[in-house]
C-alpha positions in Angstrom: 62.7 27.2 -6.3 63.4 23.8 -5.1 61.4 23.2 -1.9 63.5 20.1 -0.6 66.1 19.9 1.4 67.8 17.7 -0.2 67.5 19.3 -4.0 68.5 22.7 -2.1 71.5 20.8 -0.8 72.6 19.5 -4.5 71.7 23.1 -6.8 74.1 25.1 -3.7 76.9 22.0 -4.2 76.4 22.4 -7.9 76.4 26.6 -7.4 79.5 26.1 -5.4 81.4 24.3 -8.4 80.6 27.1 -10.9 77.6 24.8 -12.5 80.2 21.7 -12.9 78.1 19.1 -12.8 81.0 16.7 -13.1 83.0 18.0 -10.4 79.7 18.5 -8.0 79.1 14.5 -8.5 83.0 13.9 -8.0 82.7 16.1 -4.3 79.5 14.0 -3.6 81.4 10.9 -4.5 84.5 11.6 -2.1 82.6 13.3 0.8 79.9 9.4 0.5 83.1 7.7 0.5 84.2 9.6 3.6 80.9 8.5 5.4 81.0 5.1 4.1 84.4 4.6 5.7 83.3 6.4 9.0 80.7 3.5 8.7 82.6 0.9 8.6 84.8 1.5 11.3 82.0 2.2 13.9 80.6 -1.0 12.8 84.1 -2.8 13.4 84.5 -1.0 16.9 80.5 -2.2 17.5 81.4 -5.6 16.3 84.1 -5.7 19.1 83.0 -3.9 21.7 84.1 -0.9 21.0 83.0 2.4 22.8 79.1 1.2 23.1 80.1 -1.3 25.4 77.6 -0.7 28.5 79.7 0.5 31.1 81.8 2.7 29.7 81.7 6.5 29.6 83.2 6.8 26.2 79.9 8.3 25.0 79.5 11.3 28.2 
């Protein structure tokens, strides 16, 4: 038994593809791609502003 978190996370993604290696790497791929875009546009709403300005209540 894998005792970290992360290896845990990976063996139940691989589980949940039927063993598919291939297709478990091709959900990790998609779902990092998701976050890297969810990235990249907080950075561009930091960059100008954006909700973090101090003052705002866009955060409460």
């Amino acid at each position: 038994m894998n005792s970290r978190p992360s290896e845990t996370a990976i063996d139940r993604i691989v589980a949940n593809h039927d063993g598919d290696i291939h297709g478990a790497l091709r959900a990790l791929l998609l779902v990092n791609e998701q976050l890297e875009a969810e990235l990249q546009q907080l950075y561009a709403a930091v960059a100008v502003g954006g909700p973090f300005e101090r003052g705002t209540n866009a955060l409460h």
